[in-house]
KOLVEXSE-693731 format. One record per residue: residue in one letter; chain; x, y, z of N, C-alpha, C in turn. Coordinates in steps of 0.05 Angstrom, whole numbers, plus 5000, padded with zeros to 4 digits. Example, Ala and Ser with C-alpha at 12.3 -4.5 7.8 and 13.67 -1.06 7.14 Angstrom:
// residues 2
<site code="A" unit="A" n_X="5264" n_Y="4886" n_Z="5156" ca_X="5246" ca_Y="4910" ca_Z="5156" c_X="5264" c_Y="4934" c_Z="5156"/>
<site code="S" unit="A" n_X="5257" n_Y="4955" n_Z="5142" ca_X="5273" ca_Y="4979" ca_Z="5143" c_X="5258" c_Y="5001" c_Z="5157"/>
// end
This chain:
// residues 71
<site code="X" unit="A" n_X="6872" n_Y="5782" n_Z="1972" ca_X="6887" ca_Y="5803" ca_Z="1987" c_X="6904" c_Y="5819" c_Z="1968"/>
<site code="X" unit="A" n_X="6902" n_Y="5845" n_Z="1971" ca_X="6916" ca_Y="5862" ca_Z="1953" c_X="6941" c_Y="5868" c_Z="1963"/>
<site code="X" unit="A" n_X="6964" n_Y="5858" n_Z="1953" ca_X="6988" ca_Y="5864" ca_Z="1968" c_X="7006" c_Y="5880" c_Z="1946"/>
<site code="X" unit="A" n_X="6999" n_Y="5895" n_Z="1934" ca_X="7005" ca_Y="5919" ca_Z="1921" c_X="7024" c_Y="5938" c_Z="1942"/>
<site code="X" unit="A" n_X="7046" n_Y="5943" n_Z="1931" ca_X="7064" ca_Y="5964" ca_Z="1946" c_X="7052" c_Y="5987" c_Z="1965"/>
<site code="X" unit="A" n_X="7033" n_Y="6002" n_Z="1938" ca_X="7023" ca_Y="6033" ca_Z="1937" c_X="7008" c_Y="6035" c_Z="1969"/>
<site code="X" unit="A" n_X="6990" n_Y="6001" n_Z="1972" ca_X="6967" ca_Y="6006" ca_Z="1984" c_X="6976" c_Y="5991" c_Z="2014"/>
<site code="X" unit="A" n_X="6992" n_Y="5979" n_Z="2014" ca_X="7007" ca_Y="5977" ca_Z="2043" c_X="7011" c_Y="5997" c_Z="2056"/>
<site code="X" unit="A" n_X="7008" n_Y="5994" n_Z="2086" ca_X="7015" ca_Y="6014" ca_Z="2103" c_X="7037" c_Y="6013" c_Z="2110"/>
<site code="X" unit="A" n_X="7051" n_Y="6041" n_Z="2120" ca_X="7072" ca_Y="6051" ca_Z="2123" c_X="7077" c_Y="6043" c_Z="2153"/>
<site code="X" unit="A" n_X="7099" n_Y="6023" n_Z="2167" ca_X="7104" ca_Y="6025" ca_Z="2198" c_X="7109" c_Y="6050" c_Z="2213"/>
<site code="X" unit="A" n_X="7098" n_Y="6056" n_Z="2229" ca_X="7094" ca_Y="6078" ca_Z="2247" c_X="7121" c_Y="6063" c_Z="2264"/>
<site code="X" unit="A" n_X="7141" n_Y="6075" n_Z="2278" ca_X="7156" ca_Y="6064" ca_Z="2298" c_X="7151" c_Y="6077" c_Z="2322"/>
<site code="X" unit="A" n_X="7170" n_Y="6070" n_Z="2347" ca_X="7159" ca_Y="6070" ca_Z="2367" c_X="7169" c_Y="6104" c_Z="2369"/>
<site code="X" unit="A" n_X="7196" n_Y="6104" n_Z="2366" ca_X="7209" ca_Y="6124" ca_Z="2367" c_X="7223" c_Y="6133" c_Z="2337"/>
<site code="X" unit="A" n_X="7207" n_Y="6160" n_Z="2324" ca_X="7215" ca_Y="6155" ca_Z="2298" c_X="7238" c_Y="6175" c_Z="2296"/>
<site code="X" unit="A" n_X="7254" n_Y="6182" n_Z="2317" ca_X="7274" ca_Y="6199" ca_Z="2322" c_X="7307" c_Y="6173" c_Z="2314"/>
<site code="X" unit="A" n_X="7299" n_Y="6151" n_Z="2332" ca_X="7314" ca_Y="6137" ca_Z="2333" c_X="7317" c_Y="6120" c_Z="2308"/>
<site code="X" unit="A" n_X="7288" n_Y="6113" n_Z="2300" ca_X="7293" ca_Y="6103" ca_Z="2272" c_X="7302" c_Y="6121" c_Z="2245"/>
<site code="X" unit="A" n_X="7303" n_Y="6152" n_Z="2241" ca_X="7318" ca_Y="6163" ca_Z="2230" c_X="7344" c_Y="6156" c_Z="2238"/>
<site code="X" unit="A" n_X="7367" n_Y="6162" n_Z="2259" ca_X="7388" ca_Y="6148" ca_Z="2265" c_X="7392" c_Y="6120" c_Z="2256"/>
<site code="X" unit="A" n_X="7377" n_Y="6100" n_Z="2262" ca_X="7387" ca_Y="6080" ca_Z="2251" c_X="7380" c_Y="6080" c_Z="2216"/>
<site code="X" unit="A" n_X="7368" n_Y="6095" n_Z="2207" ca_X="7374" ca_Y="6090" ca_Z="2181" c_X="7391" c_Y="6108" c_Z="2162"/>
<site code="X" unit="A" n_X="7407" n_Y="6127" n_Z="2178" ca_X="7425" ca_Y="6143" ca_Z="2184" c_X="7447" c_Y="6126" c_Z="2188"/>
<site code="X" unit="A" n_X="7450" n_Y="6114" n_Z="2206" ca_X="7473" ca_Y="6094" ca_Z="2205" c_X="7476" c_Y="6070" c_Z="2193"/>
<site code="X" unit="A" n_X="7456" n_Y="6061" n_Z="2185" ca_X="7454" ca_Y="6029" ca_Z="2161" c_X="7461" c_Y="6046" c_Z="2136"/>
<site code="X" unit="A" n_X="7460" n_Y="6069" n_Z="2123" ca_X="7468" ca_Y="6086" ca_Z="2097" c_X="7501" c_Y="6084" c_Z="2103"/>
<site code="X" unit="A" n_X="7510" n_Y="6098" n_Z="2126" ca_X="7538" ca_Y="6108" ca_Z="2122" c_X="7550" c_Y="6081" c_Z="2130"/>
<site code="X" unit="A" n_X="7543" n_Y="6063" n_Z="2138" ca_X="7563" ca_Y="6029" ca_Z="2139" c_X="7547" c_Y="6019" c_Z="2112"/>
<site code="X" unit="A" n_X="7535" n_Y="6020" n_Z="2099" ca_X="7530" ca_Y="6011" ca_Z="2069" c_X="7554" c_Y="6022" c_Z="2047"/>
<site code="X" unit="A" n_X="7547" n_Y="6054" n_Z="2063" ca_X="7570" ca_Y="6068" ca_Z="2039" c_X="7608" c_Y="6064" c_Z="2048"/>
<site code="X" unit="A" n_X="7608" n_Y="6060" n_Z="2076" ca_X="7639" ca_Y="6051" ca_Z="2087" c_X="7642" c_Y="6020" c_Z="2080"/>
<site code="X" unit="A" n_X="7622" n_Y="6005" n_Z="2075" ca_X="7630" ca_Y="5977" ca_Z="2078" c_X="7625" c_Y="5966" c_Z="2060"/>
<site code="X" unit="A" n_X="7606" n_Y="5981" n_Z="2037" ca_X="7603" ca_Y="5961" ca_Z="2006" c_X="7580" c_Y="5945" c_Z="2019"/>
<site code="X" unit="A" n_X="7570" n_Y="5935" n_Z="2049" ca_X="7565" ca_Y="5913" ca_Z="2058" c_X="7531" c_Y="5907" c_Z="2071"/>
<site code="X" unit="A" n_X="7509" n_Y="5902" n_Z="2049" ca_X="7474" ca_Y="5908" ca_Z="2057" c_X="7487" c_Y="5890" c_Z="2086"/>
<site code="X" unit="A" n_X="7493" n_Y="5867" n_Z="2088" ca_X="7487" ca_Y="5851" ca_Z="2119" c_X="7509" c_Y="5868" c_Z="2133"/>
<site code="X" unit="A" n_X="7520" n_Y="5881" n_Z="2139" ca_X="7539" ca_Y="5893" ca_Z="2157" c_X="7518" c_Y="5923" c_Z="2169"/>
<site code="X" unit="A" n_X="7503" n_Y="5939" n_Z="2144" ca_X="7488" ca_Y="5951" ca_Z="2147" c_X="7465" c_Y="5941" c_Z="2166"/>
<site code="X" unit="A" n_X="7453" n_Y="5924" n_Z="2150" ca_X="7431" ca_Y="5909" ca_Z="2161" c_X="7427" c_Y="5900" c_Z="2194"/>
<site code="X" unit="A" n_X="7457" n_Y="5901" n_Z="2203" ca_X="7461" ca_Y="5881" ca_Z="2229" c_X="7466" c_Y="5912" c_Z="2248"/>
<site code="X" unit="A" n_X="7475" n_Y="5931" n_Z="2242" ca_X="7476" ca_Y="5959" ca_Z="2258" c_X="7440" c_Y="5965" c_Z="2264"/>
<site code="X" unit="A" n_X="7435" n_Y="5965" n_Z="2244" ca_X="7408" ca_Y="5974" ca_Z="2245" c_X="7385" c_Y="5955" c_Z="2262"/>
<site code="X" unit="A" n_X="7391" n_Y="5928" n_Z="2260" ca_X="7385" ca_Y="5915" ca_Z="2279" c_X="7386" c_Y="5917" c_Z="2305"/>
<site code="X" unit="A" n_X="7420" n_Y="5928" n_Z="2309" ca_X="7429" ca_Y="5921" ca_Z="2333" c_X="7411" c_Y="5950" c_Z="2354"/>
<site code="X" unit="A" n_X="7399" n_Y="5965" n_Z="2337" ca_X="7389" ca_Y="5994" ca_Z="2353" c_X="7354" c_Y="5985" c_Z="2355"/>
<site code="X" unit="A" n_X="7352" n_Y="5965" n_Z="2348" ca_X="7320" ca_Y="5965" ca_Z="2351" c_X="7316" c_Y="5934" c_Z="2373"/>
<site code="X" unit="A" n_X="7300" n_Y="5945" n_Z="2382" ca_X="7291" ca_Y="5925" ca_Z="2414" c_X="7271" c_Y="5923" c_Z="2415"/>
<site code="X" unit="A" n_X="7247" n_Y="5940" n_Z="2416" ca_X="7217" ca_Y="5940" ca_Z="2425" c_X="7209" c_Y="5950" c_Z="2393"/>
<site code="X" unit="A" n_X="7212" n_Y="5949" n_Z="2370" ca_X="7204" ca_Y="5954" ca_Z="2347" c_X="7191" c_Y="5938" c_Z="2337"/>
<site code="X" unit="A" n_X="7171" n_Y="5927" n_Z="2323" ca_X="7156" ca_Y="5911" ca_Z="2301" c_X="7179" c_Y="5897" c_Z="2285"/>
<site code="X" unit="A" n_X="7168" n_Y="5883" n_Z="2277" ca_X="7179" ca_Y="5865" ca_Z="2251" c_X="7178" c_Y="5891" c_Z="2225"/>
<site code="X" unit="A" n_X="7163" n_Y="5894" n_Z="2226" ca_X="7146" ca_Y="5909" ca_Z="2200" c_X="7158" c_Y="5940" c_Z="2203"/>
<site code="X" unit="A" n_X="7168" n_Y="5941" n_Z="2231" ca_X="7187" ca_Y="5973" ca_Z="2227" c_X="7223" c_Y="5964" c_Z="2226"/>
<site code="X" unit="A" n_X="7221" n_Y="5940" n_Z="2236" ca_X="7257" ca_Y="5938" ca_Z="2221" c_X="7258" c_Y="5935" c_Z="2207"/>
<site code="X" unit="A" n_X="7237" n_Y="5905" n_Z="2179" ca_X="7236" ca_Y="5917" ca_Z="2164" c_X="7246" c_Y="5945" c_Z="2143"/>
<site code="X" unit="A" n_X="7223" n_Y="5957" n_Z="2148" ca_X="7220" ca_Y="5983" ca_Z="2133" c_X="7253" c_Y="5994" c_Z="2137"/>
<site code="X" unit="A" n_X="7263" n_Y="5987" n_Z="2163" ca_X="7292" ca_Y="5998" ca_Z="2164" c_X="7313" c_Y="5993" c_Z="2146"/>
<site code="X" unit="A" n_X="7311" n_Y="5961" n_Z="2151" ca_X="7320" ca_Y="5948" ca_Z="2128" c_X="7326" c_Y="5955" c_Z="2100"/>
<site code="X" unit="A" n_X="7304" n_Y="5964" n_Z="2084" ca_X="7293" ca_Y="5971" ca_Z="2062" c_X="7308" c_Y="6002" c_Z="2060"/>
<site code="X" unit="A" n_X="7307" n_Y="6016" n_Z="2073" ca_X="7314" ca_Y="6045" ca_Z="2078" c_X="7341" c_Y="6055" c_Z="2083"/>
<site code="X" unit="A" n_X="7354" n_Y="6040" n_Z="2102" ca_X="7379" ca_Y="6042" ca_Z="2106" c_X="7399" c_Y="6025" c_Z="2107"/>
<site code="X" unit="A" n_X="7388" n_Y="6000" n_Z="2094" ca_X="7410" ca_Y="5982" ca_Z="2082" c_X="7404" c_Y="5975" c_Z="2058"/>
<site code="X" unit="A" n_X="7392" n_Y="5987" n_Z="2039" ca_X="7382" ca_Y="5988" ca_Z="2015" c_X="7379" c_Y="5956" c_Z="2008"/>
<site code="X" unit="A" n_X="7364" n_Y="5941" n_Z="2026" ca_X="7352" ca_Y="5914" ca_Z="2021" c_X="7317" c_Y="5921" c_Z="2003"/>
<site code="X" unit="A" n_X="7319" n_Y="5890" n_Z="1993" ca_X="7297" ca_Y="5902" ca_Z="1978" c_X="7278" c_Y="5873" c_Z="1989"/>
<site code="X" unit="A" n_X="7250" n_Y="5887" n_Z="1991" ca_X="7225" ca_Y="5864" ca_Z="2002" c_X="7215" c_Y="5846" c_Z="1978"/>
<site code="X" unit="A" n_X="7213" n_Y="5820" n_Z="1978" ca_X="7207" ca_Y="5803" ca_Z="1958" c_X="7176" c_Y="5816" c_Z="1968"/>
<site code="X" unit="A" n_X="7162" n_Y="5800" n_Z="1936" ca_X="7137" ca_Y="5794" ca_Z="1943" c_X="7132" c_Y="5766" c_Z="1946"/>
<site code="X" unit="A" n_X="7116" n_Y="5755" n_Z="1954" ca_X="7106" ca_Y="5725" ca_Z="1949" c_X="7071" c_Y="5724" c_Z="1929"/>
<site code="X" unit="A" n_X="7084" n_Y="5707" n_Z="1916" ca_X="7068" ca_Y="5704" ca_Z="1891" c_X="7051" c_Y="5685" c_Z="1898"/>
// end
Protein backbone atom coordinates (compact mmCIF):
# COMPACT_ATOMS: atom_id res chain seq x y z
CA UNK A 1 0.00 0.00 0.00
CA UNK A 2 1.33 3.29 -1.03
CA UNK A 3 0.87 5.65 1.74
CA UNK A 4 2.80 8.43 0.25
CA UNK A 5 1.46 12.00 1.24
CA UNK A 6 1.15 13.29 -2.52
CA UNK A 7 -1.17 10.28 -3.40
CA UNK A 8 -3.64 10.29 -0.46
CA UNK A 9 -6.89 11.73 -0.82
CA UNK A 10 -7.89 14.94 0.32
CA UNK A 11 -11.25 14.72 3.04
CA UNK A 12 -14.13 16.24 1.38
CA UNK A 13 -16.25 17.57 4.62
CA UNK A 14 -19.67 17.66 5.13
CA UNK A 15 -19.90 21.31 5.34
CA UNK A 16 -16.74 22.93 3.95
CA UNK A 17 -18.04 26.41 5.02
CA UNK A 18 -17.90 25.31 8.58
CA UNK A 19 -14.71 23.55 8.31
CA UNK A 20 -13.04 26.79 7.02
CA UNK A 21 -14.31 28.36 10.44
CA UNK A 22 -13.08 25.81 12.43
CA UNK A 23 -9.76 26.01 10.99
CA UNK A 24 -10.11 29.67 11.31
CA UNK A 25 -10.53 29.30 14.82
CA UNK A 26 -7.95 26.39 15.79
CA UNK A 27 -5.19 29.21 13.97
CA UNK A 28 -6.32 32.22 16.12
CA UNK A 29 -6.38 30.01 19.69
CA UNK A 30 -2.95 28.50 18.44
CA UNK A 31 -1.74 32.05 17.85
CA UNK A 32 -3.67 33.47 21.42
CA UNK A 33 -2.65 30.43 23.34
CA UNK A 34 0.88 29.21 22.23
CA UNK A 35 -1.47 25.94 22.75
CA UNK A 36 -1.72 22.81 19.49
CA UNK A 37 -4.29 20.88 22.29
CA UNK A 38 -6.25 24.02 23.25
CA UNK A 39 -6.46 24.57 19.43
CA UNK A 40 -7.07 21.09 18.74
CA UNK A 41 -10.03 20.78 21.30
CA UNK A 42 -12.04 24.12 19.66
CA UNK A 43 -11.81 22.50 16.53
CA UNK A 44 -13.10 19.42 17.78
CA UNK A 45 -15.60 20.90 19.73
CA UNK A 46 -17.35 22.26 16.09
CA UNK A 47 -17.33 18.95 14.37
CA UNK A 48 -20.25 16.29 15.11
CA UNK A 49 -21.18 14.43 11.92
CA UNK A 50 -17.57 14.79 10.32
CA UNK A 51 -15.13 11.76 9.47
CA UNK A 52 -12.22 10.92 11.39
CA UNK A 53 -10.22 11.68 8.29
CA UNK A 54 -11.88 15.36 8.02
CA UNK A 55 -10.99 16.32 11.76
CA UNK A 56 -8.11 15.05 11.13
CA UNK A 57 -7.20 17.14 8.17
CA UNK A 58 -8.54 19.94 10.68
CA UNK A 59 -6.25 19.07 12.99
CA UNK A 60 -3.29 19.29 10.69
CA UNK A 61 -4.62 22.72 9.28
CA UNK A 62 -5.68 24.61 12.09
CA UNK A 63 -3.89 23.45 14.92
CA UNK A 64 -0.73 22.98 13.11
CA UNK A 65 -0.55 19.21 14.38
CA UNK A 66 1.41 17.12 12.31
CA UNK A 67 0.23 13.24 10.99
CA UNK A 68 2.82 10.50 11.86
CA UNK A 69 3.33 7.93 9.37
CA UNK A 70 3.47 4.33 10.43
CA UNK A 71 6.33 2.46 9.15
Amino acid sequence: MNTNRETQLIPSPINPSLYMDAIRIGQQVLLEQGSKASAAMEIFKIFKDESREVVLQAFIEGANIVRLQMV
